[in-house]
N, C-alpha and C positions, 0 to 999 in steps of 0.2 A: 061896382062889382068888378071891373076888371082893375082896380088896385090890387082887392081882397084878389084873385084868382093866381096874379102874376108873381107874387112871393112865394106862395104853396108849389106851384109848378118849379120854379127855379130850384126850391129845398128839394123835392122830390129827385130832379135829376140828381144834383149832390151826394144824396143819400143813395143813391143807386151806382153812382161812379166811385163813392168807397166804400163799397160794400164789395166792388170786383175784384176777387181776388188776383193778386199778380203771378204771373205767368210760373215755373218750377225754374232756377235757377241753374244751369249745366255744370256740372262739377266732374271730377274723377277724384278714386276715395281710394287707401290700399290699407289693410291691416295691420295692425300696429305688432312689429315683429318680434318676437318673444326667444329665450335662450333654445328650443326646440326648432329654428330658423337657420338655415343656413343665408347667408347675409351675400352679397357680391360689394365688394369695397373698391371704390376709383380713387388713381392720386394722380395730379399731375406734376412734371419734372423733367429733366433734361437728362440725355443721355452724357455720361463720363467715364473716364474709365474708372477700373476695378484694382483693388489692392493699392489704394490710392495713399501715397503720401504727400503733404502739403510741404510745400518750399517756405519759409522765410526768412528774413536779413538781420544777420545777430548783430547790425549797426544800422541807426536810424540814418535819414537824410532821403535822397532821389537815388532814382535808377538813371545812373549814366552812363553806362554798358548794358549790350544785349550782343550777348553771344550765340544766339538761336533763335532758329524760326520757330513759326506758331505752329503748333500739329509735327514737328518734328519728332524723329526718335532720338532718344539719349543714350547716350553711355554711362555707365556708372563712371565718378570723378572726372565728368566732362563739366566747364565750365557755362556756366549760366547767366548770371548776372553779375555787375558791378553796382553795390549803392554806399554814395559817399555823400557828403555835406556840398550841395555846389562850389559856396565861395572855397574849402579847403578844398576841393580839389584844384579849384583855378590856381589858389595859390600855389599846390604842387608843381603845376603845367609850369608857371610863371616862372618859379624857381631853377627848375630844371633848364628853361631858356636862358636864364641868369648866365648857370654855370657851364654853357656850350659857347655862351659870348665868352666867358671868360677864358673859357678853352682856347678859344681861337687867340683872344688877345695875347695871352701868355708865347701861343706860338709866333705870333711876330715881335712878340718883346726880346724874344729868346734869337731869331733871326738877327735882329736889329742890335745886339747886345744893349737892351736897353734895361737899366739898372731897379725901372718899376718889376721887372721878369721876379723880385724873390717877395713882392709884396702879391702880385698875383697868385702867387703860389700859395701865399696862405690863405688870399680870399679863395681859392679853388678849392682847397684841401676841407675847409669851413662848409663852404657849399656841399660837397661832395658825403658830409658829412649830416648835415640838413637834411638833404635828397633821400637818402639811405632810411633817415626816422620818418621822414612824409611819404615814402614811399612803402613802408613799413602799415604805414596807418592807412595809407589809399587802398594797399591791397587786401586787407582786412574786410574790405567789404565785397569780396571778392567771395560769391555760392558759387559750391560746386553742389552736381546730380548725387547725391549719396545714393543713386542705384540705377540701373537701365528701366529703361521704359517708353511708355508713349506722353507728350506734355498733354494736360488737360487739355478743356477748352478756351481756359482763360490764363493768356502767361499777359502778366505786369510792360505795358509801355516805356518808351521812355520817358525820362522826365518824372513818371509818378515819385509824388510821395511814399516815405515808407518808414512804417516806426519801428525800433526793432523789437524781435519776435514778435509780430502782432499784423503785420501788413502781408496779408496773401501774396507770395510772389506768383507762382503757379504750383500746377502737380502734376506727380509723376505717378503713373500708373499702366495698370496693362491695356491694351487695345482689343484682346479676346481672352476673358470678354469681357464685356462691357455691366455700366451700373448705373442704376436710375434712385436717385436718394431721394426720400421723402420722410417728414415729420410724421411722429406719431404722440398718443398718448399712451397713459401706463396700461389702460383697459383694451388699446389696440395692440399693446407689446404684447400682452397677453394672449389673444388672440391669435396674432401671427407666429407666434412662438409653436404651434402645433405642427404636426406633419403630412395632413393632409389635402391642403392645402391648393388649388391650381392657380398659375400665375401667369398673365401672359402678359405683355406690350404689344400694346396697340398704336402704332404712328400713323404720322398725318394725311398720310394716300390711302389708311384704312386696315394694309397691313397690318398681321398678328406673329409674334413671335413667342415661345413658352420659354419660360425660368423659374427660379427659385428666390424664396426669400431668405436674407439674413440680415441679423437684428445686429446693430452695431453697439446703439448705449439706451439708455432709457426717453430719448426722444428721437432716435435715428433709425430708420429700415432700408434695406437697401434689396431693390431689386435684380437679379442676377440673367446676365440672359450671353450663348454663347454667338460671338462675331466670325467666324471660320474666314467669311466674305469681307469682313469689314465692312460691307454695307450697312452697318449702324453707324451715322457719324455723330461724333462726339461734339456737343452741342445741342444737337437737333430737341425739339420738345417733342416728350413721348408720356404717352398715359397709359398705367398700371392697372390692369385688372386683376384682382384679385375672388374667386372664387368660390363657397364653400366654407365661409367664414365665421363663427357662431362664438357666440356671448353667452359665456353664463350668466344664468340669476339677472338678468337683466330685461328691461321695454325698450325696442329702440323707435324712433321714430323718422322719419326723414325729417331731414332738416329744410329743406324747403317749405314744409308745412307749418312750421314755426311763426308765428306771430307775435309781434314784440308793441307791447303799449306800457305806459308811461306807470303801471301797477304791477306789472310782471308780462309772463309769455301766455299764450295760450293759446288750442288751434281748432279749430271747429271738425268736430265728429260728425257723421251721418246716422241720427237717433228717427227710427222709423222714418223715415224719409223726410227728415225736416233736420236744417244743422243746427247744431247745440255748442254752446263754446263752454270749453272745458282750460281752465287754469293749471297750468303745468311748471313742475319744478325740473330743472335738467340738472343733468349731471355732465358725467366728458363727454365728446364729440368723439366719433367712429366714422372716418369716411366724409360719406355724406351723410349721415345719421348722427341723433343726441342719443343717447339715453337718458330716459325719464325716469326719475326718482319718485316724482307724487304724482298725481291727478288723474291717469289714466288706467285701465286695464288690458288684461290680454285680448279680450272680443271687440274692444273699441276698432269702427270701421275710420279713418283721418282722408277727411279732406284736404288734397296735395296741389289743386289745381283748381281756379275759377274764384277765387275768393271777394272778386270784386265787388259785388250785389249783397255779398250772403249779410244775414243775421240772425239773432236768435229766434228759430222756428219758422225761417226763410225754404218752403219746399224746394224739393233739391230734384232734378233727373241726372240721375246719376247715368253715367256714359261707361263707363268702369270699375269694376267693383272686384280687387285682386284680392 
């Protein structure tokens, strides 16, 4: 009898310890934001200046001159950099030593009436002639400032390589006021392209400062913000709030809620209180939002947080529900 008794007892617990249901899963859910949505967009980026033109070296080779400091002001047609070929420039220096010996030697030849004095003259006159085309070519890589300003934050070291036209030397632009560049896509050009718009920079102590957008090409935006103080330094990382921002004809979703598996995206909704995962096709990226092309609707509620535990028809206590 107690073989028979001791297997019934053990099935019994079993069946009573999966039968308990598990606890409600903590999540927070926000609705999924529709073209009647005004949107808040973040970008981050570094403060530069404004009106900005780019320097670079219409001769390949190194920077072997640096005629300014960093964070300097400039003058229009004030000299900048030198970039030349190392070894051709060594051989310049080198040449030019040639023909200062020769200088000299000639003067004691000429002292000493000594009859080498008409053949130094021609090796002088040779060099002298040399000199004039290597120096012709060394100065060639000679930038100047094509306009007043403040330098960026990034002016070229010495020594760097540099290709020409193509290797950033630095820029020159204005100090007030200042400009915060960031990437966009065609569906955020769009968007920011409107006028009503609020814009502020927010730096790293918390400070808030208001500006303006302007849209530079079809993947550049630039934030506008006035420097009176100069306490915006050029460099610093600053983050972009943008306000009040709205998408037509469009579902956006946050992109954190995005889930990525090896068949496609998809991100678990909050369906009567139980999560459902729902397969999603995206389109561009907004911020920190996607837009969704298929799978979802306007009343869909997304779950944005907690995603560890969840599965399909995993009861959910939601903490937030925007």
């Amino acid at each position: 009898m107690r073989k028979f008794w001791i297997p019934i007892f053990l099935t019994t617990i079993f069946l009573i310890g999966c039968s308990k249901e598990q606890p409600p899963v903590e999540v927070k859910t926000e609705k999924i934001l529709s073209a009647n949505d005004s949107l808040t967009l973040i970008y981050d980026g570094k403060i530069s200046v404004s009106n900005e033109i780019k320097i670079f070296s219409p001769v390949a080779g190194n920077v072997i001159e640096k005629y300014i400091e960093d964070g300097s002001d400039i003058a229009a047609g004030q000299k900048l950099f030198k970039v030349n070929n190392l070894e051709s420039h060594k051989d310049f220096l080198q040449v030019k030593r040639e023909l200062a010996m020769a200088k000299t030697a000639l003067s004691k030849a000429l002292v000493e009436n000594n009859p080498d004095a008409a053949e130094l003259q021609i090796e002088i006159d040779n060099k002298q002639a040399l000199v004039q085309r290597m120096e012709e070519d060394d100065d060639a890589g000679i930038i100047y400032a094509p306009k007043a300003g403040r330098l960026g934050a990034f002016v070229a070291p010495m020594g760097m390589p540099v290709v020409d036209n193509e290797t950033l030397l630095t820029t020159i632009g204005n100090i007030n006021p200042v400009a915060v560049n960031f990437e966009i896509s065609e569906i955020e050009k769009q968007a920011l392209s409107t006028t009503d718009l609020k814009v502020s920079l927010k730096l790293e102590d918390g400070t808030t400062r208001n500006g303006a957008i302007k849209i530079i090409d079809n993947k550049t935006a630039q934030a506008i913000f006035e420097n009176l103080d100069e306490t915006l330094i050029l460099g610093s990382p600053a983050q972009i709030i943008i306000d009040n921002v709205k998408i037509q004809n469009a579902l956006l979703v946050a992109e954190k809620a995005v889930r990525h598996a090896d068949n496609g995206d998809f991100v678990y909704i909050n369906l009567n209180g139980k999560a459902a995962v729902r397969k999603i096709q995206l389109g561009d990226k907004i911020g920190t939002y996607c837009v969704v092309a298929d799978g979802l609707t306007a009343d869909d509620s997304i779950i944005i947080d907690g995603f560890e535990n969840l599965r399909e028809g995993t009861s959910l206590n939601v903490t937030n529900d925007k």
